[in-house]
DRENMAR-393889 format. One record per residue (C-alpha): x, z, y; residue number from 1. Coordinates in steps of 0.1 Angstrom, whole numbers, always signed. Last residue first. Layout:
REM DRENMAR-393889
<<X Z Y> NUM>;
...
REM end
This chain:
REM DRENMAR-393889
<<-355 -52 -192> 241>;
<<-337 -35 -166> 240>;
<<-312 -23 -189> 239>;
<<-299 -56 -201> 238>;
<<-292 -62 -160> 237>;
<<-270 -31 -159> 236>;
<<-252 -38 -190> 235>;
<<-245 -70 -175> 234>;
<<-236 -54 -144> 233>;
<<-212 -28 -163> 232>;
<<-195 -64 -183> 231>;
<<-188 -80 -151> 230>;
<<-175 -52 -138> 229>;
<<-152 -46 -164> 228>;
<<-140 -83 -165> 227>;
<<-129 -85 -130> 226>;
<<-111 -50 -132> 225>;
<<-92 -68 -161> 224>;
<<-94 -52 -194> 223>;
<<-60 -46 -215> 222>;
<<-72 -11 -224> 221>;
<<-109 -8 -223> 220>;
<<-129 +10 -195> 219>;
<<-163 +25 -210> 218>;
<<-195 +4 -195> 217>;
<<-221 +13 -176> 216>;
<<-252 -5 -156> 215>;
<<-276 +16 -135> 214>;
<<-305 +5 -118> 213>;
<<-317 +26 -81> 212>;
<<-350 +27 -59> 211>;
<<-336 +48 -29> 210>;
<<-361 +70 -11> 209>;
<<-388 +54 +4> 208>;
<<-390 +36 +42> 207>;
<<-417 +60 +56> 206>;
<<-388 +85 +57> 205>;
<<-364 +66 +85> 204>;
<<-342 +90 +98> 203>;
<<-342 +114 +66> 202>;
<<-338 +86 +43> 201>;
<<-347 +92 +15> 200>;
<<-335 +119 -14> 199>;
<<-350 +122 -48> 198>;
<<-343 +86 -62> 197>;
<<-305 +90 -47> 196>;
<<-306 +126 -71> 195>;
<<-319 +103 -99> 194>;
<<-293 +78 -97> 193>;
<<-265 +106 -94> 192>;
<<-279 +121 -124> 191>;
<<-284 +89 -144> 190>;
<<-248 +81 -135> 189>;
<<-234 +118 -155> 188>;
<<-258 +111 -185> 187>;
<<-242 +73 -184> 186>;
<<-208 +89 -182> 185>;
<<-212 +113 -210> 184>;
<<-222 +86 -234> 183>;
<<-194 +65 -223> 182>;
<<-169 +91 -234> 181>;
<<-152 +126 -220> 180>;
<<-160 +113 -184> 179>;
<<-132 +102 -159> 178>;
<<-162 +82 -140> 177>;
<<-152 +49 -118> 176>;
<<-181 +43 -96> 175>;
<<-195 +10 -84> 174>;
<<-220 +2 -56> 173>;
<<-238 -29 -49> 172>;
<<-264 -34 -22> 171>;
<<-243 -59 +4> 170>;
<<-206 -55 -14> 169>;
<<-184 -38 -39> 168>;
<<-186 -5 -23> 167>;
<<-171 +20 -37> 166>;
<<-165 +52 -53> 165>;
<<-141 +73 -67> 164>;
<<-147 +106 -94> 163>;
<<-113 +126 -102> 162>;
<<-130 +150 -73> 161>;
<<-161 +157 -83> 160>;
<<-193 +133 -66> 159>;
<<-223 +146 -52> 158>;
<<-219 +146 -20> 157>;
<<-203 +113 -16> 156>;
<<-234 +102 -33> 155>;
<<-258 +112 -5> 154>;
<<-234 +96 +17> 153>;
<<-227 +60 +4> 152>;
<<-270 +56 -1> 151>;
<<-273 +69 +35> 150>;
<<-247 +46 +48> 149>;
<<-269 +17 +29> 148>;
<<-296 +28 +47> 147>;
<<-279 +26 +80> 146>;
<<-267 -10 +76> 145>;
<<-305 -16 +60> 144>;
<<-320 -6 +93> 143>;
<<-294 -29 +112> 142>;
<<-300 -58 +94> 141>;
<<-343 -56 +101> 140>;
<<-364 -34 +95> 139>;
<<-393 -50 +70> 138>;
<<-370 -77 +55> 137>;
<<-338 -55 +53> 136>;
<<-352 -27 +35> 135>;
<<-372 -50 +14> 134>;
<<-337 -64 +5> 133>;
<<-326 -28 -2> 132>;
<<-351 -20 -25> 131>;
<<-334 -23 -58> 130>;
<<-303 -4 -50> 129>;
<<-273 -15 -78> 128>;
<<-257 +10 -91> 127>;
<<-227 -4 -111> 126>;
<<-211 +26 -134> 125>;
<<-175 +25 -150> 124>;
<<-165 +46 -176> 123>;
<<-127 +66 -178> 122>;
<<-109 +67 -217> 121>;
<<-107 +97 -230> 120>;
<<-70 +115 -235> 119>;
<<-52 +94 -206> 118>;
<<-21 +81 -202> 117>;
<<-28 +49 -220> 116>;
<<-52 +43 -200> 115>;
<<-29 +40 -171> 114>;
<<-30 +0 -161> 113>;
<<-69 +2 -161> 112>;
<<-66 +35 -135> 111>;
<<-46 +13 -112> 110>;
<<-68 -17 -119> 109>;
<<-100 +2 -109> 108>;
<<-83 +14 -75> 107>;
<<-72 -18 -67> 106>;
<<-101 -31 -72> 105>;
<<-118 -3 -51> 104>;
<<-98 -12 -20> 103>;
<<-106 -51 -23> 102>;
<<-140 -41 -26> 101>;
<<-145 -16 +3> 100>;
<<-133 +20 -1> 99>;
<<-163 +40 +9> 98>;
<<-175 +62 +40> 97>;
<<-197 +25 +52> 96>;
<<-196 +5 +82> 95>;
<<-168 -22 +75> 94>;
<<-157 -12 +44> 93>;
<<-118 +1 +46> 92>;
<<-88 -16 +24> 91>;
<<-87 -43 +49> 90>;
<<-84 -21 +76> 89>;
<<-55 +0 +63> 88>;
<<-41 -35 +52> 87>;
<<-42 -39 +87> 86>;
<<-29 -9 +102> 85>;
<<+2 -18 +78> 84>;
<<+7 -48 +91> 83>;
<<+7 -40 +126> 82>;
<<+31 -12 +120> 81>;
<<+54 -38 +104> 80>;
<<+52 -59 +139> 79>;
<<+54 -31 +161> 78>;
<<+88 -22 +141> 77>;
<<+101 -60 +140> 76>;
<<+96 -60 +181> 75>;
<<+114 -28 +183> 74>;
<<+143 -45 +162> 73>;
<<+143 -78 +178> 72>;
<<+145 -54 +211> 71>;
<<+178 -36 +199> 70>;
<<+193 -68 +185> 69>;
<<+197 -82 +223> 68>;
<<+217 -58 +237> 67>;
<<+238 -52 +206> 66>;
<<+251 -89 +207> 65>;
<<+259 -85 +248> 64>;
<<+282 -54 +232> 63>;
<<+297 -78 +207> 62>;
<<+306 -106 +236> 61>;
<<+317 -80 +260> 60>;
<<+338 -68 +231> 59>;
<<+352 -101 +221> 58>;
<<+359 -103 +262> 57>;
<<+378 -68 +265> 56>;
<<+400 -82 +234> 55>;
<<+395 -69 +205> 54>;
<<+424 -85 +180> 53>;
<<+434 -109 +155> 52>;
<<+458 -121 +134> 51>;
<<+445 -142 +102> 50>;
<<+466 -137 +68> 49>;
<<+434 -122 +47> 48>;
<<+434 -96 +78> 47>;
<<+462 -92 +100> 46>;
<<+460 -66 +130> 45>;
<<+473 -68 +161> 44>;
<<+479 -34 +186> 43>;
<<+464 -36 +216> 42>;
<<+442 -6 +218> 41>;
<<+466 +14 +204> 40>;
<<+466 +25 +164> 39>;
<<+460 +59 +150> 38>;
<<+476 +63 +115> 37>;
<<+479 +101 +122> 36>;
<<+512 +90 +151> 35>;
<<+524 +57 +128> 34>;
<<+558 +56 +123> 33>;
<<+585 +34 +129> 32>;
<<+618 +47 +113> 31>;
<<+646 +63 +130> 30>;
<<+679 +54 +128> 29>;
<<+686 +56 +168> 28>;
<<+690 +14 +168> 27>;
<<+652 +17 +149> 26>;
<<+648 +16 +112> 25>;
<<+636 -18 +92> 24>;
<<+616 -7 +58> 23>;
<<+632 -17 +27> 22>;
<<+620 -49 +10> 21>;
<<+652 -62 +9> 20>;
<<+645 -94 +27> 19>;
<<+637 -62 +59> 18>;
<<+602 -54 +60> 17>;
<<+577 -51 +91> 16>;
<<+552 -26 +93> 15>;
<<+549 -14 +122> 14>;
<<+541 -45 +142> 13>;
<<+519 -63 +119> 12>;
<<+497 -36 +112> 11>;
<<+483 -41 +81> 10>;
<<+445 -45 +65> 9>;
<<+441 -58 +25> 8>;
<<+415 -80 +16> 7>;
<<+381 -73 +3> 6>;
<<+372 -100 -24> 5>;
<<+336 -126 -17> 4>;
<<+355 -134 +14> 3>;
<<+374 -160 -5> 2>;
<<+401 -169 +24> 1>;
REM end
């Protein structure tokens, strides 16, 4: 039987044929008929040329079956939830209000694969925070965890809302800017930079406000996310000369 093809379904009973092809009639001269094409519990039916039937005992079987599908599929459900609480996780930095690294890749190669779409092509800015590693050798880890928050926040604040930032680890923050050019982004970095250079750390004051260097670089079509960072923290390093 090639069960690739859907084969015909017929009562065997009911619908015997005479040599003739002419249906057989009851001894009253009747013909069998089905009552709204309903069928009995017991009547056989032929599929493909194979009789067969549900028996009480199939259906045991096929209920026994549905028994133990329905905790596969709760156990597949807790799984998938799982997953995605995970890749929630993953996208997430650890202590900071930002999208981590993985997260803001994405995000960067989302906008890279849509240039085309837009009227001005987007910048990327690297601000990288000069004094953290003092930070960290004068107060210690956690000191710099919550300096590093403060950084994430204060720029939160200032940020419109086709701006996205991240985290792209330790010290290093990255910002895509849908500004009208690269000239516009690097005026519109300089501002955040300066507002971070204005604002320290109410918690910890004697520490300094944030010392900040800026790299920038306008988003090219066919650029790798990889490639345009690499290229805003070597505009970033140039400018520290």
């Amino acid at each position: 039987m090639d069960v690739s093809r859907a084969q015909a379904v017929s009562t065997v009973a009911n619908n015997a044929k005479g040599k003739d092809g002419r249906e057989h009639a009851d001894k009253d001269g009747s013909k069998d008929q089905d009552d709204d094409n309903a069928h009995g519990a017991d009547d056989a039916f032929e599929i493909g040329g194979l009789a067969g039937e549900i028996t009480p005992a199939v259906q045991q079987l096929l209920d026994r079956l549905g028994a133990e599908v329905e905790p596969l599929r709760a156990q597949l459900k807790l799984a998938r939830e799982r997953e995605d609480k995970l890749r929630q996780d993953l996208a997430k930095h650890a202590f900071l209000p930002v999208p981590g690294r993985r997260e803001f890749f994405r995000e960067l190669n989302h906008v890279l694969n849509h240039l085309n779409d837009l009227n001005v092509l987007p910048s990327l800015a690297v601000l990288h925070i000069v004094n953290a590693n003092r930070v960290r050798k004068s107060e210690g880890r956690d000191t710099l965890d919550r300096y590093l928050a403060h950084v994430a926040a204060t720029i939160n604040q200032l940020l419109d809302t086709t701006e996205v930032l991240g985290n792209l680890g330790g010290d290093d923050f990255a910002l895509i800017l849908l500004a009208d050019g690269e000239l516009v982004a690097r005026e519109r970095a300089a501002q955040i930079a300066k507002r971070l250079e204005e604002t320290p750390m109410p918690s910890h004051p004697h520490l300094g406000p944030p010392k900040v260097m800026v790299g920038v670089v306008e988003l090219q079509r066919g650029a790798s996310a990889e490639s345009v960072i690499a290229s805003a923290d070597s505009d970033l390093l140039t400018s520290s000369e």
